[in-house]
C-alpha positions as semicolon CSV with decimal commas, in nm:
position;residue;x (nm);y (nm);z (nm)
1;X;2,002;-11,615;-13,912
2;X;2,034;-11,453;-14,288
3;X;2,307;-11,611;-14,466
4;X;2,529;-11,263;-14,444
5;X;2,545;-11,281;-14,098
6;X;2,613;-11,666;-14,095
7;X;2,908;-11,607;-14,365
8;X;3,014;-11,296;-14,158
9;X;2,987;-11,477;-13,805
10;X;2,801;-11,191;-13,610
11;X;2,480;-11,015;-13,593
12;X;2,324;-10,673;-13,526
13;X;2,008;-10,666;-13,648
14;X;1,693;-10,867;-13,582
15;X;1,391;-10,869;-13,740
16;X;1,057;-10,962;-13,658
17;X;0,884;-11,171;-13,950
18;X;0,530;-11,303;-13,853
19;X;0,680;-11,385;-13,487
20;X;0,958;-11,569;-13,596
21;X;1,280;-11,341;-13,492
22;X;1,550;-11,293;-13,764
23;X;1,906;-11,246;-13,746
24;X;2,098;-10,993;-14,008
25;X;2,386;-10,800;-14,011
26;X;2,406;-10,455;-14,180
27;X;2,801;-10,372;-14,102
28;X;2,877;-10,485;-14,451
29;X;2,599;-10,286;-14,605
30;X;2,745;-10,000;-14,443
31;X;3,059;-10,032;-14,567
32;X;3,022;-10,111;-14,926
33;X;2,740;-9,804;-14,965
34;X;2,979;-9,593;-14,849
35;X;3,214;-9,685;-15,058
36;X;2,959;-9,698;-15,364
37;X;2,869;-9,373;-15,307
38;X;3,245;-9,250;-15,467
39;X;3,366;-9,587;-15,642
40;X;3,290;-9,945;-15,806
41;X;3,460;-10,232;-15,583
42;X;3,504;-10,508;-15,828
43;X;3,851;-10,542;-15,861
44;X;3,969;-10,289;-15,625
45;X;4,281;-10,340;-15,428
46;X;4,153;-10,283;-15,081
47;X;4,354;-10,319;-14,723
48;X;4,121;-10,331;-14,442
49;X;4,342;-10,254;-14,101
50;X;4,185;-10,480;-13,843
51;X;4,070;-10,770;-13,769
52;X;3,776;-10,773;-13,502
53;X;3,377;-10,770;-13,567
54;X;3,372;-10,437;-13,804
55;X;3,638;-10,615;-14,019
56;X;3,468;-10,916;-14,079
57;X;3,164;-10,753;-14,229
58;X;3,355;-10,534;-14,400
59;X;3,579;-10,810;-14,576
60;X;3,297;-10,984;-14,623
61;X;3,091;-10,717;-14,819
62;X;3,406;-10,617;-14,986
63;X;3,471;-10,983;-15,115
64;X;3,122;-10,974;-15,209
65;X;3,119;-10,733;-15,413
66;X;3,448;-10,860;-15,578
67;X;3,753;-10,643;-15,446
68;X;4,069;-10,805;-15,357
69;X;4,135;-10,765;-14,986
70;X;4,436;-10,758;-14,717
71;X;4,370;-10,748;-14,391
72;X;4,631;-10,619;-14,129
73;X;4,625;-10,601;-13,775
74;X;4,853;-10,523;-13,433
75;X;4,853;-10,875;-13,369
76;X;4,937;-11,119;-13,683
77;X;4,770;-11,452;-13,567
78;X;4,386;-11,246;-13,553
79;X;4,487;-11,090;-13,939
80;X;4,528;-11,442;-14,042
81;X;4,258;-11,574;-13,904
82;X;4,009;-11,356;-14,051
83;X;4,198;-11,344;-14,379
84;X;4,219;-11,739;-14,413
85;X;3,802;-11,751;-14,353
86;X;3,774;-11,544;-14,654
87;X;4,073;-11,606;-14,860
88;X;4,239;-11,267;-14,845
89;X;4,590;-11,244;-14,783
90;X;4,723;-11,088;-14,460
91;X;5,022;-10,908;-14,210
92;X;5,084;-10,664;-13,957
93;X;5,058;-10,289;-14,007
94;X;5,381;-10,260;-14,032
95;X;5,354;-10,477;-14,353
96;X;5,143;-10,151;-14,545
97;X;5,444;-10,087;-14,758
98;X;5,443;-10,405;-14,901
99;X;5,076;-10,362;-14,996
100;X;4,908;-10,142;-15,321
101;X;4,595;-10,047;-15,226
102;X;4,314;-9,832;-15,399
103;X;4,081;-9,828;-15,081
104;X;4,232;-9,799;-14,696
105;X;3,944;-9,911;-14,472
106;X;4,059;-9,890;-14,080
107;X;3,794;-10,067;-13,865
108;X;3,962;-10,079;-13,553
109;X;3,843;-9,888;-13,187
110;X;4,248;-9,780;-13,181
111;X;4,105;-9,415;-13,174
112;X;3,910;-9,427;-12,858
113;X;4,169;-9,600;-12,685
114;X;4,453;-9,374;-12,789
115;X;4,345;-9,058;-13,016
116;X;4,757;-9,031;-13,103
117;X;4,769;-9,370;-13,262
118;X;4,942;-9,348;-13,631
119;X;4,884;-9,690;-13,695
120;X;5,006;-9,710;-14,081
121;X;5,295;-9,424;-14,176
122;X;5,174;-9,080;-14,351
123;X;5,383;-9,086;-14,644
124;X;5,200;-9,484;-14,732
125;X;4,898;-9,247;-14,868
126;X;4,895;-9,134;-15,280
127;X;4,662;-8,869;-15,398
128;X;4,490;-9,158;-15,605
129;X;4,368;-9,358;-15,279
130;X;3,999;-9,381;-15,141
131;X;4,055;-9,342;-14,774
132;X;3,756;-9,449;-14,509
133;X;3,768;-9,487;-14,136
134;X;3,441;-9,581;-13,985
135;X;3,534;-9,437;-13,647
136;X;3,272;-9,127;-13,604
137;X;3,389;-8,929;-13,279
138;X;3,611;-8,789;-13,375
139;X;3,490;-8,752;-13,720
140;X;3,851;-8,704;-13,845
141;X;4,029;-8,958;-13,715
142;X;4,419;-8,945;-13,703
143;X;4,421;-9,181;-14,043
144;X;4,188;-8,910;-14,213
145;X;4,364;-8,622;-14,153
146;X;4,683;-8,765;-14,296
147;X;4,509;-8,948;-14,608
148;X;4,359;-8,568;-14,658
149;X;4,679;-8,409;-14,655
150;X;4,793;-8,674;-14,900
151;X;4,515;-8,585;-15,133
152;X;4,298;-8,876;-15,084
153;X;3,950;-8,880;-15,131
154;X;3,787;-8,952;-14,761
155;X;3,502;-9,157;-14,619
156;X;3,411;-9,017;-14,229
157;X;3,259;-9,288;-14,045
158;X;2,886;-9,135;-13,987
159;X;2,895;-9,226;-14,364
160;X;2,875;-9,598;-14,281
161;X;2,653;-9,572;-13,967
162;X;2,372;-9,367;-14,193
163;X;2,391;-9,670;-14,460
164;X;2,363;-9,950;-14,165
165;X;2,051;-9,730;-14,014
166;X;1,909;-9,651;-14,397
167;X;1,932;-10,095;-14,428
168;X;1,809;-10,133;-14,076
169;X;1,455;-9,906;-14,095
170;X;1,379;-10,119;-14,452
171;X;1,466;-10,420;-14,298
172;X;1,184;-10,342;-14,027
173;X;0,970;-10,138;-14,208
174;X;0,972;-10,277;-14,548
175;X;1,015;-9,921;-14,671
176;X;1,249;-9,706;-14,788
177;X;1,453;-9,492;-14,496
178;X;1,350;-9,106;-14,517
179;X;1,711;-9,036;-14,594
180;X;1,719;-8,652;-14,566
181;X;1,582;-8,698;-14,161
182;X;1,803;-9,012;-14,068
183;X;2,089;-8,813;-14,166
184;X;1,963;-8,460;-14,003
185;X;1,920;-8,667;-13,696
186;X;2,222;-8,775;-13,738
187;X;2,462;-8,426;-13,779
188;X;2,254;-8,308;-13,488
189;X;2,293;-8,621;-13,234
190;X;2,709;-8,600;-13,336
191;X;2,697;-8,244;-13,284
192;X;2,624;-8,287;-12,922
């Protein structure tokens, strides 16, 4: 198992080197190239709501690449955990307002359990913000649509998914992904 997917805890790739089977995990790639693609992360003030597997590789690749991280989640005692194995600080959503943030990162399935799920207030979002959900379907979430009306610059989650699978063909390929097909492929499959 790579050492990102020890420190993360999960993984969701394996490779085959020379017969010997390799574990990796690319949620964290997919995540911080998607947020490269519009901003630098050092420093950044980022609140990631959630706390389950998508979370922990993206506090992980966030941390990495030196922002400063919250995590918040429906249920306290999972926020803290994740935020004490990293050394973020940590609350419920209903803690947002007591949080500055540069980057909102939701990483939770609430959408496909409940599409009508506001799960941090409308007025929390300033024109200033980056704004990413890595939900895909529907491509703008609930969370999206608000940061949008705000002003905010969003990330749709097909943005993080194209990153992981960019990560995933050089991992087995040893080349570079042919970027312009993954991502045809990939407007065409979420079109259906």
């Amino acid at each position: 198992i790579s050492d990102d997917a020890t420190a993360i805890g999960a993984v969701n790739t394996i490779k085959n080197v020379d017969g010997k089977f390799i574990g990796e995990n690319v949620d964290w790639i997919g995540v911080v190239n998607a947020l490269e693609e519009v901003t630098g992360l050092k420093g950044k003030k980022c609140i990631v709501l959630g706390a389950g597997g998508a979370a922990r590789g993206a506090v992980y690749g966030l941390k990495k690449h030196g922002a400063e991280v919250v995590v918040l989640n429906r249920t306290v005692e999972k926020a803290e955990a994740l935020a004490n194995e990293f050394g973020c600080e940590f609350g419920v959503l209903d803690d947002v307002k007591n949080f500055e943030a540069d980057i909102v990162l939701q990483t939770t399935s609430c959408w496909l359990e409940n599409p009508d799920t506001q799960l941090i207030p409308a007025d929390y979002f300033k024109p200033e913000m980056i704004v990413m959900d890595i939900v895909y379907t529907p491509l703008i979430t609930p969370l999206l649509a608000d940061a949008e009306k705000a002003g905010c610059q969003i990330i749709t989650g097909e943005k993080m998914l194209l990153h992981q699978a960019y990560e995933q063909f050089k991992l087995w390929t040893g080349k570079e992904a042919p970027k312009e097909i993954v991502e045809a492929r990939l407007k065409q499959a979420l079109s259906n």
